[in-house]
C-alpha positions as CSV (number, residue, x, y, z in Angstrom):
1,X,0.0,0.0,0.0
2,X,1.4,3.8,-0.6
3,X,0.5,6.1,1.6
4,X,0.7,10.1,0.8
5,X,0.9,12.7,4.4
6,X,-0.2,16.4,4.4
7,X,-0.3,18.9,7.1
8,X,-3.6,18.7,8.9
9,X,-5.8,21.4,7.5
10,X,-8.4,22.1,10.5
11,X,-10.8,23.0,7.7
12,X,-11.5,19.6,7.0
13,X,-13.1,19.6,10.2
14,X,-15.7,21.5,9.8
15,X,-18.3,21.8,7.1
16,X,-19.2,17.9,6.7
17,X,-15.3,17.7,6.5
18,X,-15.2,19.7,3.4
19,X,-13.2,22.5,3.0
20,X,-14.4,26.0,2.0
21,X,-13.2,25.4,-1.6
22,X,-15.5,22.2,-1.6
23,X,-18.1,23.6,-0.3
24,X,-18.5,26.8,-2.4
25,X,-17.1,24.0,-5.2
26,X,-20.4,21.6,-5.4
27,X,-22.4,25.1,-4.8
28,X,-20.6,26.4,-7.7
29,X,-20.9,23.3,-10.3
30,X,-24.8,23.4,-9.3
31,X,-25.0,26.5,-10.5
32,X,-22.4,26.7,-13.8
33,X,-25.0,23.7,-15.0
34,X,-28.0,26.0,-14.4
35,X,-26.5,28.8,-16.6
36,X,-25.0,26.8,-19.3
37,X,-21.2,27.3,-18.3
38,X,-21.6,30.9,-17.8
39,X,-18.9,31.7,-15.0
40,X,-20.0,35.4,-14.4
41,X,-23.4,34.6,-14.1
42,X,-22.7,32.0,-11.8
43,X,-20.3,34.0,-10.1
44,X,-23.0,36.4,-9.5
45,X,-25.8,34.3,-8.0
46,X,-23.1,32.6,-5.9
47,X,-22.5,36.2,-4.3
48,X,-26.5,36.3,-4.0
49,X,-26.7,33.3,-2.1
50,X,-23.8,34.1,0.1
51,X,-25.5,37.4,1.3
52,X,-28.6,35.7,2.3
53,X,-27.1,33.2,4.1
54,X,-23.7,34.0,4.9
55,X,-22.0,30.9,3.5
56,X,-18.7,32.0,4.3
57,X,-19.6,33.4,7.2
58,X,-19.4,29.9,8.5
59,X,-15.4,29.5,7.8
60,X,-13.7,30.5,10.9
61,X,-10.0,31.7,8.9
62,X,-12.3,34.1,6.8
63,X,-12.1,32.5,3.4
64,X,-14.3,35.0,1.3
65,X,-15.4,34.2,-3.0
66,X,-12.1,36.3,-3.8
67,X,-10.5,33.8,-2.6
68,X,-12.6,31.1,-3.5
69,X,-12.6,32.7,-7.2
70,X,-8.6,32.7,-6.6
71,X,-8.3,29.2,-6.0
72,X,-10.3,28.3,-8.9
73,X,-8.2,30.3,-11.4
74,X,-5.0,28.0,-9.4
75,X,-6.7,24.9,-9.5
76,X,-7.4,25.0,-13.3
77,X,-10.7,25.4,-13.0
78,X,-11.7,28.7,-14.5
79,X,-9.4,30.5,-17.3
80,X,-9.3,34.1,-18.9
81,X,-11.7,35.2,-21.4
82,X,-9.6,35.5,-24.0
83,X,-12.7,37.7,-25.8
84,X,-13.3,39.5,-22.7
85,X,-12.7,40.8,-18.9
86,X,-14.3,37.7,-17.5
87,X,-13.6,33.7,-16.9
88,X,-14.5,30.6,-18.9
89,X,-14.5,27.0,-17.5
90,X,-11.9,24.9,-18.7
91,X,-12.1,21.1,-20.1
92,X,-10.6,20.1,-16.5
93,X,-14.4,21.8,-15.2
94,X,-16.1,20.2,-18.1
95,X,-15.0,16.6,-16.7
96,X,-15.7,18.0,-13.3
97,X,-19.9,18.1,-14.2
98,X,-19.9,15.5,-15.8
99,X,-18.6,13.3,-13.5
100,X,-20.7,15.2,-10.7
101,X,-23.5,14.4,-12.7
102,X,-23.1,10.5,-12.5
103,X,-22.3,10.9,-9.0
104,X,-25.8,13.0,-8.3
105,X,-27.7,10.7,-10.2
106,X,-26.1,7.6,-9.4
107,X,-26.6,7.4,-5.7
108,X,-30.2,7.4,-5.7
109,X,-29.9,4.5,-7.8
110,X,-29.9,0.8,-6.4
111,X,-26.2,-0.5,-5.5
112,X,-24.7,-2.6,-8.4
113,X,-21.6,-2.7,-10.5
114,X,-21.3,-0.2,-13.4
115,X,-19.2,-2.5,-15.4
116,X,-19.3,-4.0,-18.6
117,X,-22.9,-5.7,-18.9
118,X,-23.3,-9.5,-20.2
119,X,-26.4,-10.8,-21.8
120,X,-28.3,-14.1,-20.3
121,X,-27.1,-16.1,-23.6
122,X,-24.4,-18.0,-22.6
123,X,-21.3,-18.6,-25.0
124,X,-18.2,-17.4,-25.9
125,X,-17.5,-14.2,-24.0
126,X,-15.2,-12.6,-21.7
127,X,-16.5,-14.0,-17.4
128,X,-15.7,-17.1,-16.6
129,X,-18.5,-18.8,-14.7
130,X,-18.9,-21.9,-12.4
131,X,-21.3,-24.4,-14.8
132,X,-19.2,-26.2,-17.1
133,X,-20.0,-28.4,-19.9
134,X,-19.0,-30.3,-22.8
135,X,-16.2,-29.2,-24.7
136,X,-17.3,-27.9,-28.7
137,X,-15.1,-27.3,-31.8
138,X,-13.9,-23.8,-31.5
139,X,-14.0,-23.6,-27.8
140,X,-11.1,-21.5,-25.9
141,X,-9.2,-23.8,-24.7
142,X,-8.2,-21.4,-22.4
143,X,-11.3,-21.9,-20.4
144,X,-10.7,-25.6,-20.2
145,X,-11.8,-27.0,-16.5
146,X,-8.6,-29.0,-15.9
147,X,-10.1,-30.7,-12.8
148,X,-13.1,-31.6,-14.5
149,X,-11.4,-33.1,-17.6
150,X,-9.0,-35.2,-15.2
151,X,-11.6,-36.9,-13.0
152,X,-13.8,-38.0,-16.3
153,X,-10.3,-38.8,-17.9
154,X,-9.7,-41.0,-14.8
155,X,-13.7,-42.7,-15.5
156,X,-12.0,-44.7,-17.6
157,X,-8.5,-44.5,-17.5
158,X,-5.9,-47.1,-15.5
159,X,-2.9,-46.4,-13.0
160,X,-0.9,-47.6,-15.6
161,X,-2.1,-45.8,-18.6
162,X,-4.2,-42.4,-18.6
163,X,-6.6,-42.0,-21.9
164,X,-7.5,-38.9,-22.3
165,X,-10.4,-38.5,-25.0
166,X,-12.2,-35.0,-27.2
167,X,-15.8,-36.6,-24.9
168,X,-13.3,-36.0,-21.8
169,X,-13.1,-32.1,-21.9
170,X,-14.5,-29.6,-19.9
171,X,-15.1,-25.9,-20.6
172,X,-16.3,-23.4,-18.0
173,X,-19.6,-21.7,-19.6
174,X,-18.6,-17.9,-20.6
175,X,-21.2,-15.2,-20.3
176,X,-21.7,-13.0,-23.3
177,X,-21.0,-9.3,-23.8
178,X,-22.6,-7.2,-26.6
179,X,-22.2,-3.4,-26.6
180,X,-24.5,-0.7,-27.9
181,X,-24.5,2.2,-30.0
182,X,-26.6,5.0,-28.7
183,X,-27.7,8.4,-29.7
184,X,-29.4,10.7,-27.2
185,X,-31.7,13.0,-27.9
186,X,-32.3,16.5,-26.5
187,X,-34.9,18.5,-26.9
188,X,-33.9,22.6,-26.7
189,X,-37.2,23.7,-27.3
190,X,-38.8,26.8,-26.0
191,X,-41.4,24.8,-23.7
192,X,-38.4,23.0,-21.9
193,X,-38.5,26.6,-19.6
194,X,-42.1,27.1,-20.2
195,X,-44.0,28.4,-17.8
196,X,-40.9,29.0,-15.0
197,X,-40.1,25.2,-14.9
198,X,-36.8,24.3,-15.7
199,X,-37.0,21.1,-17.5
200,X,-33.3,21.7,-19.4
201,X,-31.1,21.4,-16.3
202,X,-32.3,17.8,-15.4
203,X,-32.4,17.2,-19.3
204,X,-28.3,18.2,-19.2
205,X,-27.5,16.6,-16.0
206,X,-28.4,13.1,-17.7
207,X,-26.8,13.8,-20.7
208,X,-23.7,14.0,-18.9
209,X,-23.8,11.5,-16.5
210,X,-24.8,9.2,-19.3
211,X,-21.8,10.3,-21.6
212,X,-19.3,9.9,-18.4
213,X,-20.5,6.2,-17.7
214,X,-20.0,5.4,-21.4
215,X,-16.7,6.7,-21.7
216,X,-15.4,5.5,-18.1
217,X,-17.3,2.3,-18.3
218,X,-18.5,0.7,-21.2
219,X,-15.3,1.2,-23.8
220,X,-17.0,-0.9,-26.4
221,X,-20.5,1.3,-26.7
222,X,-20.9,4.1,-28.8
223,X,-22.3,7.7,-27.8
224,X,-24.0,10.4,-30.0
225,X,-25.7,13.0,-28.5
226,X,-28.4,15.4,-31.1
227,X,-29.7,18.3,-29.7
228,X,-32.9,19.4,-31.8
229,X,-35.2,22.5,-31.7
230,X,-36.3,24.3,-35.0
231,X,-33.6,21.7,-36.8
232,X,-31.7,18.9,-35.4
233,X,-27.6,19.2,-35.3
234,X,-25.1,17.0,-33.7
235,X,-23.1,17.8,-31.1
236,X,-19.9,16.8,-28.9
237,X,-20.2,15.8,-25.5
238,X,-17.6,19.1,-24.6
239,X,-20.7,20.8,-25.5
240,X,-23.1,19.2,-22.9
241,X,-22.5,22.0,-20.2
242,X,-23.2,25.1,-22.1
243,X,-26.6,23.5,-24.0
244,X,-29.0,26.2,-23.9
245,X,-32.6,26.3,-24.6
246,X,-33.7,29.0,-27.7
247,X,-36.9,30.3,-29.5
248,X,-37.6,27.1,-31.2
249,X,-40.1,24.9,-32.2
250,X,-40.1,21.0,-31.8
251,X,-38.7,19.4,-34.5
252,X,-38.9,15.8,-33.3
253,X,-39.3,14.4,-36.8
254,X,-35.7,15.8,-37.5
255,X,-34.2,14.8,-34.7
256,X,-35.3,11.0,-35.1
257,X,-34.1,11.6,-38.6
258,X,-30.8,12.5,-37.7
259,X,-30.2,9.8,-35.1
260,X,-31.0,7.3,-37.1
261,X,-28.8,8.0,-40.4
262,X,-26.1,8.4,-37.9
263,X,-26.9,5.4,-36.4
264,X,-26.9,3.7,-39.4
265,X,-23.1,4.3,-40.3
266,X,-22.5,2.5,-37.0
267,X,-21.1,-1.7,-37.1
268,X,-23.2,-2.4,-34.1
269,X,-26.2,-5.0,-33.7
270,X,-28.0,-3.3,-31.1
271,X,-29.1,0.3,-31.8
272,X,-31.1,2.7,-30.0
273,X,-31.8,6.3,-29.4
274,X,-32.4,7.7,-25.9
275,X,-35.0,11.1,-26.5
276,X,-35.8,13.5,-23.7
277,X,-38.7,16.1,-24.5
278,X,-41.9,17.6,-22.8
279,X,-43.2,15.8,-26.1
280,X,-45.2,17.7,-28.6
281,X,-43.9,17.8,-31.9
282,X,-44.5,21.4,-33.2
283,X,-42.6,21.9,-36.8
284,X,-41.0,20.3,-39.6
285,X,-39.4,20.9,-42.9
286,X,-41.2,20.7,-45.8
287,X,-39.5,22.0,-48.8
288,X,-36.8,23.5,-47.5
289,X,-39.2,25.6,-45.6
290,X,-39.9,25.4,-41.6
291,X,-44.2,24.3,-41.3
292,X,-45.0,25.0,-37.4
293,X,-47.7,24.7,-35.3
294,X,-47.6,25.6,-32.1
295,X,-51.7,25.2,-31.2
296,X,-52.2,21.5,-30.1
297,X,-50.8,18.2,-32.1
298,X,-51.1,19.3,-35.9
299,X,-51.8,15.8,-37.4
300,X,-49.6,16.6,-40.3
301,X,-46.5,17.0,-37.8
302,X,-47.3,13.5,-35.8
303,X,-47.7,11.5,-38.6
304,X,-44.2,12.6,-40.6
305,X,-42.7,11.8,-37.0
306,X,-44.9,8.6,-36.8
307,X,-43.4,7.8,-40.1
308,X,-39.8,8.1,-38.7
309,X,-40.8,5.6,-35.5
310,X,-41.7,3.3,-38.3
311,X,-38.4,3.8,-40.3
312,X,-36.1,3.0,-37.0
313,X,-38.3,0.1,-36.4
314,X,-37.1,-1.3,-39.3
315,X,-33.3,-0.5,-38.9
316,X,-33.9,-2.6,-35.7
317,X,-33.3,1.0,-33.9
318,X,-35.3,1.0,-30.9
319,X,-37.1,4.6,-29.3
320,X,-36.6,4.9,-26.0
321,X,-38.9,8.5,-24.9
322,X,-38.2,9.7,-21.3
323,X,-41.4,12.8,-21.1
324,X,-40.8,15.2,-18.7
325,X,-44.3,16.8,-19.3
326,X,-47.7,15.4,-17.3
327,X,-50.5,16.7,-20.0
328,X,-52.3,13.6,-21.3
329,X,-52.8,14.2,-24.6
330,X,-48.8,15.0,-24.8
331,X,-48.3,11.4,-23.1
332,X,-50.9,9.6,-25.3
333,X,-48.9,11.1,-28.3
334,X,-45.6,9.4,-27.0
335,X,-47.8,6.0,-26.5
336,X,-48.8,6.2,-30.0
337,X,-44.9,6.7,-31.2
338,X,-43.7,4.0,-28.8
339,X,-46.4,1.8,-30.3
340,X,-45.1,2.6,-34.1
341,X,-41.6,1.9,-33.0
342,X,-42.1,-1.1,-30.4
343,X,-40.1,0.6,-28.2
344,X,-40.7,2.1,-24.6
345,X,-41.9,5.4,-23.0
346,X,-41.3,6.5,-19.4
347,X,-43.5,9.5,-18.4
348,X,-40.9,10.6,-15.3
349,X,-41.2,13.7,-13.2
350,X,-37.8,16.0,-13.3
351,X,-36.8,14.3,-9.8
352,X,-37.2,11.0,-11.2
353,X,-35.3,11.7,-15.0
354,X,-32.0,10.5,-13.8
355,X,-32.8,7.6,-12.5
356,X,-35.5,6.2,-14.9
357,X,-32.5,6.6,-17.8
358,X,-29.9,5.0,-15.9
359,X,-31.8,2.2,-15.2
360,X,-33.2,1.6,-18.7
361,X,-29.6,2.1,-20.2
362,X,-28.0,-1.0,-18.1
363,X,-31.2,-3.0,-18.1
364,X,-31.4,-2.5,-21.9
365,X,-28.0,-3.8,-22.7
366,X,-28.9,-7.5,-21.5
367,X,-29.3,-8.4,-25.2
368,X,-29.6,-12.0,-26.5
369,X,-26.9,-12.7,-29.2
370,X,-27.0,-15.0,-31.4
């Protein structure tokens, strides 16, 4: 074992055993995700919050935001605005909320291992389990159960002369692994901060916890992430943090669109696309024009994205809808995609969004391979 030893820092003591700098730190990141990266504006509500409740009027060796803001800019966390007198988060920060994210979203899950998930066919495959059985042409013989062979090698087999035979050998059964491509979906519409209910932050937070559990855990998968609103455009998973939502309409006919021809380009046999959304569909293009309706579900709109749900269907692409909205004839729309695309719905409140996707995402990789 290696051991590191620092000087005591009495700070540690106090606050939960954070430190100032933590605890103005998990403040901070809270906030940075609410306004889209935006350090300043952060910075600002931060000093808001700190003059109604005195947050570091707590810290006994009078650690103030200067220095908090200080220690930020030393730790790598925040950088000069090359365009301007303020800060901008580094890549060091992006990692940071992403990983928080899984963290926050994680521990209300139940406790099991995030590793690499195996499918209940049994075959060739990476874990060794206890069953054995007979051994098959093409077998490793690397999982050969060398106790096993020897006792039904001694069955028939003398002191004098040991007879090995093919009938003989024993292989311990292998569980197998498949991995999955996925796109995720986000929906940047307008009515994801309608009404003074902020249905983007939760909508980010899962995006990226999701693409930090790929990425740290499940090498093999593929993650695309499509953010959609008037139009649908890819994006990078650097660009999670600073998503914002705009004066669009709901292009979820695009969006599917998108995810799947990207999708398709992918050597994977299990496909799907993850979509958040409050739901209603409220504009496509149609000759290179935008057609919107924003007054109820325009028939004309559902059916083009109906059409889509059909068209994964059939590229074996499955729709996974997490609606974030509780008006029933936005929910019975989503029933009528999932039923188009034989896929699934889950109609979660914001508290809930995290954990509903996280669950479905490791459940849905127990695949049968064949």
């Amino acid at each position: 074992m290696h051991f590191k030893y620092f000087e005591w820092d009495d700070r540690f003591a106090r606050s939960n055993g954070k430190s100032p700098f933590d605890t103005l730190w998990d403040l901070f990141q809270q906030l940075l995700t609410i306004s889209s990266g935006d350090v300043s504006q952060s910075l600002k509500w931060l000093t808001e919050i700190d003059n109604e409740y005195d947050i570091t009027g707590q810290f006994d060796d009078g650690y103030s935001l200067g220095d908090f803001i200080d220690e930020l800019r030393e730790r790598g966390y925040i950088d000069k605005d090359g365009q301007g007198p303020g800060f901008i988060i580094t890549k060091k920060t992006e990692r940071s909320l992403r990983k928080r994210s899984l963290e926050e979203i994680f521990k209300n899950l139940e406790k099991g291992g995030l590793g690499s998930h195996k499918s209940p066919h049994a075959g060739k495959g990476l874990e060794r389990q206890p069953e054995t059985r007979k051994w098959n042409q093409g077998d490793d013989i690397g999982q050969i159960d060398s106790v096993g062979t020897m006792l039904n090698m001694l069955n028939h087999s003398s002191i004098d002369a040991f007879n090995l035979q093919e009938d003989d050998l024993e292989v311990y059964e292998t569980d197998h692994y498949t991995s999955v491509a996925t796109v995720l979906l986000i929906d940047l519409s307008h009515s994801m901060i309608l009404y003074g209910e902020d249905r983007i932050t939760p909508a980010k937070k899962v995006a990226m916890a999701l693409s930090e559990l790929i990425m740290n855990n499940y090498a093999k998968d593929s993650l695309d992430i499509v953010a959609f609103g008037n139009e649908a455009w890819q994006i990078s998973v650097d660009d999670l943090p600073y998503l914002r939502v705009g004066p669009y309409h709901t292009n979820t006919k695009q969006g599917l669109e998108v995810a799947r021809h990207i999708l398709q380009r992918k050597k994977y046999a299990n496909k799907q696309i993850f979509m958040i959304t409050d739901g209603k569909p409220s504009c496509m293009i149609e000759k290179g024009k935008l057609y919107k309706n924003s007054f109820g579900l325009d028939r004309k709109i559902v059916n083009k994205v109906l059409d889509e749900a059909v068209k994964c269907r059939r590229d074996q692409i499955t729709i996974t809808t997490f609606m974030i909205a509780q008006d029933p004839y936005l929910q019975s729309f989503v029933r009528e995609m999932t039923e188009a695309n034989k896929g699934k719905a889950y109609f979660a409140s914001l508290d809930d969004l995290g954990g509903y996707i996280f669950e479905d995402y490791i459940q849905n990789r127990k695949k049968n391979v064949k």
